[in-house]
N, C-alpha and C positions, 0 to 999 in steps of 0.2 A: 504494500500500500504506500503509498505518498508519503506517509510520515511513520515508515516505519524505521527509520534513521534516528526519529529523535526520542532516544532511551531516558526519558524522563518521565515523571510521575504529575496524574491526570488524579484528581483526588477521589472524584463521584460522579456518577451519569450524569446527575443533577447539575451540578459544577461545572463539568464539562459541555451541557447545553447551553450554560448560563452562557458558555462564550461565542454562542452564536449571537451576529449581532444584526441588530434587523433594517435593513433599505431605509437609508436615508430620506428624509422629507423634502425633494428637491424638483424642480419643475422640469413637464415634459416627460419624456422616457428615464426616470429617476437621475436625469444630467449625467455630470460624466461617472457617476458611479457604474454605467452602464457602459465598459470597456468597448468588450467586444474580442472576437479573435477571429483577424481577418475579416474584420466587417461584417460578420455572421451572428452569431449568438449571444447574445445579454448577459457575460458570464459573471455578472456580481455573485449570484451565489452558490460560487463557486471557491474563487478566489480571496473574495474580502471572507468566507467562513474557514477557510483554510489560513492565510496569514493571521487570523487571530488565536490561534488555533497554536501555530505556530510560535507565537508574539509570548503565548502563554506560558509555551513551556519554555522555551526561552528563560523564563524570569524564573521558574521553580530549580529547586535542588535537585540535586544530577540522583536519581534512584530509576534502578530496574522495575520495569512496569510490572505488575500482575496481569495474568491471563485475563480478569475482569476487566484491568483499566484496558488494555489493548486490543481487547473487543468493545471497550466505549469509542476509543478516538476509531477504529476502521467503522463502527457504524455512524459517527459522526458524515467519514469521510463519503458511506454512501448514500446518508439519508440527505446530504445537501449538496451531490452532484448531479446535474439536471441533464435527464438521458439524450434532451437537447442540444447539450455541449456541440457533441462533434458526430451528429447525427441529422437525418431527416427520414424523416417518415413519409410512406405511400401509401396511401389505405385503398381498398375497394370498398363501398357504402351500398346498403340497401336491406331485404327481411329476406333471409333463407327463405321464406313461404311465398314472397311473390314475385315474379317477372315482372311486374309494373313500376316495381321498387327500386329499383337499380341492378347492379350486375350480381348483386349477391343472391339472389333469386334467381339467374338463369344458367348456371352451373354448380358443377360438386365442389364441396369444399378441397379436392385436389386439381381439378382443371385450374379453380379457381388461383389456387396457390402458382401452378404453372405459368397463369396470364399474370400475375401479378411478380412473379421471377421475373418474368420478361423486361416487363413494363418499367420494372427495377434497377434493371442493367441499363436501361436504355437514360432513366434519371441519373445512377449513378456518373454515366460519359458526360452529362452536364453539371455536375453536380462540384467541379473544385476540389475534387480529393474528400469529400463528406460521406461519411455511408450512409446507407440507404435502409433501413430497417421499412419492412413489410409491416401492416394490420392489415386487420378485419373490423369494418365501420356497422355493425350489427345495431338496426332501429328496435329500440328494445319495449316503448311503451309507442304504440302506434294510435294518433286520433283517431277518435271515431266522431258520425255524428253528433248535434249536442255536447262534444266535447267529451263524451266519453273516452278510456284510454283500452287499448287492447294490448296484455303485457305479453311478448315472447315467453313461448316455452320453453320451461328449465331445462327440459333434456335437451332441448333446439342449442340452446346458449351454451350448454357442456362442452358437446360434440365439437362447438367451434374453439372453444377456450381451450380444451384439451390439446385437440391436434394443433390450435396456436403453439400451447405450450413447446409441444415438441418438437416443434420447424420453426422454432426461433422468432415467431410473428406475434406483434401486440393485438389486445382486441379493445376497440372504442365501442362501449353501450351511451345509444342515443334514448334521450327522453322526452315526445314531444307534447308533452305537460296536459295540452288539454283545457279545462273546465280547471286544472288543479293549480294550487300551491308550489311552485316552480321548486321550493326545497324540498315538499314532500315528497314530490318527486323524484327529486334525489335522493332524501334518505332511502327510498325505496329499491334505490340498485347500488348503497355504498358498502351492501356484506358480498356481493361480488370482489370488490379490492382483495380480498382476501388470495384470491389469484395474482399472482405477481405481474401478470402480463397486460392487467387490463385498467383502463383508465373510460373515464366517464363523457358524456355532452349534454346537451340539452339545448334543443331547436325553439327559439323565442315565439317564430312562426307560425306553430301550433298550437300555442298557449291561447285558445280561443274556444269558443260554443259553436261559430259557425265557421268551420275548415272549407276552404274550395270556396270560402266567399267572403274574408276579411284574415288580412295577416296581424298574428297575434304579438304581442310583446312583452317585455320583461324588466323590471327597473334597475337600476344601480344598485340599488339596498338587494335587492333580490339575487343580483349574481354576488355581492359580498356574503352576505348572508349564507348563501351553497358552500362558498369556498369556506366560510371560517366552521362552517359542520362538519366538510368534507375535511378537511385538517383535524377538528377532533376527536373525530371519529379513526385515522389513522392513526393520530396519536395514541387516545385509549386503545387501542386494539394493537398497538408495537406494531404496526405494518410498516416497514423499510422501505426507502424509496420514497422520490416524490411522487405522483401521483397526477396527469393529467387531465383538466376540466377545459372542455373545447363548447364554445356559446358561440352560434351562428349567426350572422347576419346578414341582410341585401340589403335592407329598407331601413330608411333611420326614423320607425315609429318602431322598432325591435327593441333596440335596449332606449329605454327614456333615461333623462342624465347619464348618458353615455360618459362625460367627462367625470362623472363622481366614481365610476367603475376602481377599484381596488386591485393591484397585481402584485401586491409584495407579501404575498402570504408565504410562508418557510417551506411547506409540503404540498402545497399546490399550484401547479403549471396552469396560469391561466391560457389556455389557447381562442383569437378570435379570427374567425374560420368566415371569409367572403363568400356565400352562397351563393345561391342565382345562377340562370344558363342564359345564353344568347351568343352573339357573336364577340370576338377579340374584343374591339373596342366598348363595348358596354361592358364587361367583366374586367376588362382594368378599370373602368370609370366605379365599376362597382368598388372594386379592392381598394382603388384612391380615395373613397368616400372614409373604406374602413382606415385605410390607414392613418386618414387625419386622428385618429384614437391612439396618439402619442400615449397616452395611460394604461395601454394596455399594447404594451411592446412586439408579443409574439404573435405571430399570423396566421392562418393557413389558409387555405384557396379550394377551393370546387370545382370540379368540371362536372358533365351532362354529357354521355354517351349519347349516341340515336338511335335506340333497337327500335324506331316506328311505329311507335306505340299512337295510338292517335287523341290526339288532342296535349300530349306529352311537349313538352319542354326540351331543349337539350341544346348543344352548343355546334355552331359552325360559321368557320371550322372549328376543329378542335385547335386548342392552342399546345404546343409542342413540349417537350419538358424544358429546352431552352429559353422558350416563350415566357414559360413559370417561372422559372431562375431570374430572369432578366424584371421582376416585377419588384417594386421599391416597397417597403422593406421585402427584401426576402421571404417568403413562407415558411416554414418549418415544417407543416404539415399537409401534402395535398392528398386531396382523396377524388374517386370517379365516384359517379353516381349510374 
């Protein structure tokens, strides 16, 4: 590990959380606390929790750690390094159960893995030396009319989180809230975490009673409010790692007080993910709208396959992975739909 050089004495878990230190209050994309490596990644919490970290032991007497302290500083080291760092993600999005849904409904979960290998090699050749880590974008509370929510089945959700696990691929459960409480909805898929692989969203879009006939939204207090459950809930439960929370938008009646939105949570990756299909230039116009949301740093992007579905949405042309790459700020996360 990182600091497995410095043979010095860490007192208590406790103690040694204490010197985690939390994102400055400072304007914009948290100023220059927010380095960067290579123009890429936001890596304060990274860095500034490692130098203190460092700075700490530094000043302590020179003593051989214990097996306890030295499983506190390596779990320090991984529960505040953001799998962000020196990665990007590719997901495929939609409901194992339907072909209307996107692409994860109209093959197996190993063709699927094959297209999405592909589709991976092809981002990595644009990608600047980044890896390219694979998901699965699994819609997991799906609207219904009235606002009712229809939740994926458990054994549906295994089968993908399993075989995630064992081909190296994360899995994103979407919630599109509905009639509901945008954090009940969350707590409702945060004993999933439990899975190392998988991390959370929630589509503002469908936070509505009438779907297919008013897009729905969600406030500032509302995505704070997820993330600080969603952190204590990993907290109480020891879950290592941080944990990604990806909130969608097209349209700016989605998140209200967009500028109050909160991104400095310790354990949770806020992701904010440009929806919407159409051609090239609307979908950067889209993303440029998201990106003025300096507050909420980390990106990610959408596309719209065309399986011809009628009356369906979707993008043309498609834009290329270079097309992606080349969009300001960078995305971290794209996914197909």
């Amino acid at each position: 590990m990182l600091l497995a050089a410095f043979f010095v004495f860490i007192p208590a878990i406790a103690d040694a959380q204490a010197l985690i230190p939390s994102p400055p209050e400072t304007s914009g994309a948290y100023g220059t606390a927010w380095k960067g490596r290579g123009g890429y990644f936001p890596d304060y919490y990274f860095t500034e929790v490692m130098e203190a970290v460092r700075k700490a032991e530094e000043s302590s007497p020179y003593w051989v750690r214990t097996l306890a302290e030295q499983e506190t500083i390596d779990r320090i080291a991984t529960d505040y390094t953001s799998l962000l760092l020196n990665n990007d993600i590719l997901a495929f999005y939609g409901h194992p159960r339907s072909r209307q849904m996107g692409i994860l409904g109209r093959y197996s979960i190993e063709e699927l893995d094959q297209r999405l290998t592909k589709l991976a090699g092809e981002y990595k050749a644009e990608s600047g030396g980044r890896k390219v880590i694979k998901a699965f974008y699994l819609i997991y509370g799906t609207v219904w009319p009235e606002g009712e929510i229809g939740i994926i089945g458990e054994e549906i959700l295994k089968r993908y989180i399993e075989y995630a696990q064992e081909h190296d691929i994360l899995i994103f459960i979407d919630h599109q809230i509905g009639r509901y409480d945008p954090v009940d909805s969350l707590r409702r898929m945060l004993p999933w975490l439990q899975y190392p692989n998988v991390h959370l969203a929630l589509d503002p879009e469908w936070r509505t009673t009438k779907p297919m006939e008013e897009i729905g939204s969600v406030t500032a207090e509302e995505i704070n409010r997820a993330q600080r459950v969603m952190e204590e809930y990993i907290i109480a439960n020891n879950i290592p790692g941080e944990r990604m929370l990806v909130i969608h938008q097209f349209n700016w009646r989605m998140i209200r007080d967009r500028e109050k939105v909160e991104s400095n949570f310790r354990r949770v990756r806020l992701v904010h993910c440009a929806d919407g299909f159409g051609a090239p230039h609307l979908k950067r116009s889209s993303y440029a709208f998201n990106a003025q949301a300096a507050n909420i740093p980390i990106k990610g992007f959408k596309l719209f396959y065309n399986f011809e579905i009628p009356g369906a949405g979707y993008d043309h042309p498609l834009m290329t992975p270079k097309d992606v790459y080349n969009l300001k700020p960078r995305p971290y996360i794209i996914m197909y739909q």
